[in-house]
C-alpha positions as CSV (number, residue, x, y, z in Angstrom):
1,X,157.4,-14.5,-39.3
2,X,156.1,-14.8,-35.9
3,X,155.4,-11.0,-35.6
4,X,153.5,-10.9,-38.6
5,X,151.0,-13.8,-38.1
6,X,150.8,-11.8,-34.8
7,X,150.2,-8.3,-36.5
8,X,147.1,-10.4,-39.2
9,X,146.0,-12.4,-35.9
10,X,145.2,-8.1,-34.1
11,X,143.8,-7.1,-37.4
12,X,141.6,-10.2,-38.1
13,X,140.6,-9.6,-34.4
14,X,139.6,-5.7,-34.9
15,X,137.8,-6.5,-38.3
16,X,135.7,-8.9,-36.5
17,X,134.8,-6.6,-33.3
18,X,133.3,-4.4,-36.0
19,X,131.4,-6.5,-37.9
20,X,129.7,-8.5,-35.2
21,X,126.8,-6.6,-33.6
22,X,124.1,-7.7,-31.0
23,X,121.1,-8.1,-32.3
24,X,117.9,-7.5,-30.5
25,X,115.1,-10.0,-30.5
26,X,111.4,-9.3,-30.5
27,X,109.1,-12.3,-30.1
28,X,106.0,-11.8,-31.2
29,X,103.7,-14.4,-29.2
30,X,99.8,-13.5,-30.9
31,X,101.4,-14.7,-34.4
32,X,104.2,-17.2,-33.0
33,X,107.3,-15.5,-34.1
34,X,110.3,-14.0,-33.5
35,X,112.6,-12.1,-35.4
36,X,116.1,-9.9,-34.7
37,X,117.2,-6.7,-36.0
38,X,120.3,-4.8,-35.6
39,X,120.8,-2.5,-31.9
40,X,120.4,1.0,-32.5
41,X,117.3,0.1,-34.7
42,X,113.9,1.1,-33.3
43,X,111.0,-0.8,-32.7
44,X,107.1,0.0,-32.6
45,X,104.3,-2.1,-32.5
46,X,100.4,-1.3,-33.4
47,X,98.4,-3.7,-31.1
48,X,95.1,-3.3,-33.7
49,X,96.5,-4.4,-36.6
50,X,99.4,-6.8,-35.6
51,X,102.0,-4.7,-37.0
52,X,105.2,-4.2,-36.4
53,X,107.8,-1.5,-38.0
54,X,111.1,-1.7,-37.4
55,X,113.3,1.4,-38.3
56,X,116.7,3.2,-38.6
57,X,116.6,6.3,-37.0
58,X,118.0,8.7,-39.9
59,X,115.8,11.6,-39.3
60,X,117.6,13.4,-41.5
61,X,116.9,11.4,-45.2
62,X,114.0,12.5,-47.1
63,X,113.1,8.9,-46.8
64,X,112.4,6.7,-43.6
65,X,114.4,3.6,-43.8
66,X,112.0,0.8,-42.3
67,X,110.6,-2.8,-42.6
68,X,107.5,-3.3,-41.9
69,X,106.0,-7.0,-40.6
70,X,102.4,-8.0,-41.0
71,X,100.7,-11.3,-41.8
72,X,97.5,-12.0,-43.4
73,X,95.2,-15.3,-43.2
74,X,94.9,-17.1,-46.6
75,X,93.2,-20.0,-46.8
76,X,92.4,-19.8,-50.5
77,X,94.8,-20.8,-51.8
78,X,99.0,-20.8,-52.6
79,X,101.7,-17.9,-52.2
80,X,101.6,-17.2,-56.2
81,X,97.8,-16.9,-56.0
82,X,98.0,-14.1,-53.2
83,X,101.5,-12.4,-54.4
84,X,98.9,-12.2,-57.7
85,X,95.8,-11.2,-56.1
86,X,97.8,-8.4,-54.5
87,X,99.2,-7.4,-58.3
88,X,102.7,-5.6,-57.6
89,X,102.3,-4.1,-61.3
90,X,99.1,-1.6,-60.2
91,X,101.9,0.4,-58.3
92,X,102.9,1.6,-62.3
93,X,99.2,3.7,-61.3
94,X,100.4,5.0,-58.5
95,X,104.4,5.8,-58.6
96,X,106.5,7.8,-61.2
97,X,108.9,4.7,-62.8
98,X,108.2,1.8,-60.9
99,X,110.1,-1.1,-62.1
100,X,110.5,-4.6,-60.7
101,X,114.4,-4.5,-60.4
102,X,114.6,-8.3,-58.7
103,X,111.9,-11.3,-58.6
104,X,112.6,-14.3,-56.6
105,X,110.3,-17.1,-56.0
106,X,110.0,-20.3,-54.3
107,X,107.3,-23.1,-53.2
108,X,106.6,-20.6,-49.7
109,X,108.4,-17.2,-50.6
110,X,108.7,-15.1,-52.6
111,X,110.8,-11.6,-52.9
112,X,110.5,-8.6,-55.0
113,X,112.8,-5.6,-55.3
114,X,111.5,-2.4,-56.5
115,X,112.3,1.0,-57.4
116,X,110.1,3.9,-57.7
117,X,109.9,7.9,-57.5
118,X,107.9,9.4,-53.8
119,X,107.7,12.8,-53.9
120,X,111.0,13.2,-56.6
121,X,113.1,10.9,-54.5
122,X,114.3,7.8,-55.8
123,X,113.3,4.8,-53.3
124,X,113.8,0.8,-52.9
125,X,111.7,-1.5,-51.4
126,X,111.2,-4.8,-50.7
127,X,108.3,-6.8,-51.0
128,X,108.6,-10.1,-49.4
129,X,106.2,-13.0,-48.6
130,X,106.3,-16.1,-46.7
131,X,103.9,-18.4,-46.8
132,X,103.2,-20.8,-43.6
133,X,100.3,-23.1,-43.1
134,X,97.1,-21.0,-43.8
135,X,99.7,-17.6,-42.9
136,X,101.1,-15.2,-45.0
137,X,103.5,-12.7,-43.3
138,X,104.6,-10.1,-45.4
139,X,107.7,-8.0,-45.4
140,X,107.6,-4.2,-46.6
141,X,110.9,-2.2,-46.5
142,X,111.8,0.9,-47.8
143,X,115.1,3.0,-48.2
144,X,116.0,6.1,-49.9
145,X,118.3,5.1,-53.2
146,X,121.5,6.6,-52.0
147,X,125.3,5.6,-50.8
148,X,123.9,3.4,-48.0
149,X,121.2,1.7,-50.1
150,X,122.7,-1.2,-50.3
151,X,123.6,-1.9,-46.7
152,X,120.0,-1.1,-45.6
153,X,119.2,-3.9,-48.2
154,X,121.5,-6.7,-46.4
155,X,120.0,-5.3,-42.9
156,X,116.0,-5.8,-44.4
157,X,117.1,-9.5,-46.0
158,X,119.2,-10.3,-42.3
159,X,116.1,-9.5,-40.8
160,X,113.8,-11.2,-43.2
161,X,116.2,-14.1,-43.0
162,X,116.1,-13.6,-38.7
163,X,112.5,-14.9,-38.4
164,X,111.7,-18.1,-36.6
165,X,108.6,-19.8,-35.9
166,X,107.6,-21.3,-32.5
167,X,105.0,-24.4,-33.0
């Protein structure tokens, strides 16, 4: 009995060694935030526009798998009001079967999941919003639609989920 709670004790013990992974931390001080994503993830910022990308180095997919932070100032008005100005559905115009696979919306955010053709490769994003005071911060990611699709999807929502406001 005793050897195997000790033989479950090692393997809960392994199991948790690799599934717990340092996070980095970038703190963005112009816009008041900071957010975490996964080590071994890279991180650029563009000064001009506020920018930030953050991104998997998988130089080897048709399709570079990053998320993209901006925020925008909106003063006119709600979250629905600028998720509408912004009007998801004009992508139909641009990309070969686009379709809204997810929609979630609250009060201050709100999330879409997408799928769409670029260049005959079948791609997911996420469009995410986040409304605070007169501050919009938007989340853009974007994976190829393969094996690891959906593990690339719980790293963009960890690092959507990540983000902390200092006052």
């Amino acid at each position: 009995m005793i050897k195997r709670l000790f033989v479950l004790f090692v393997i809960c013990f392994i199991c948790s060694g690799l599934f717990c992974q340092e996070n980095a931390i970038y703190h963005n001080l112009d816009n008041g935030y900071s957010v975490q994503y996964p080590n071994g993830w890279e991180l650029e910022e563009d000064q001009e526009n506020g920018t930030i990308t953050i991104y998997k180095n998988n130089q080897n997919s048709l399709i570079h798998t990053h998320l993209q932070i901006s925020s925008a100032l909106w003063e006119d008005g709600s979250l629905e009001e600028f998720v509408k100005a912004i009007n998801l559905e004009d992508m139909k115009d641009l990309y070969s079967d686009f379709a809204i696979i997810e929609h979630n919306q609250e009060q201050d955010e709100c999330m879409y999941e997408v799928t769409y053709l670029l260049n005959d490769v079948k791609v997911n994003s996420i469009f995410s919003f986040l409304k605070i005071e007169d501050q919009i911060f938007i989340f853009l990611a974007m994976a190829q639609d393969d094996e690891n699709y959906e593990l690339d999807k719980e790293v963009f929502i960890n690092i959507i989920e990540s983000i902390e406001f200092q006052n």
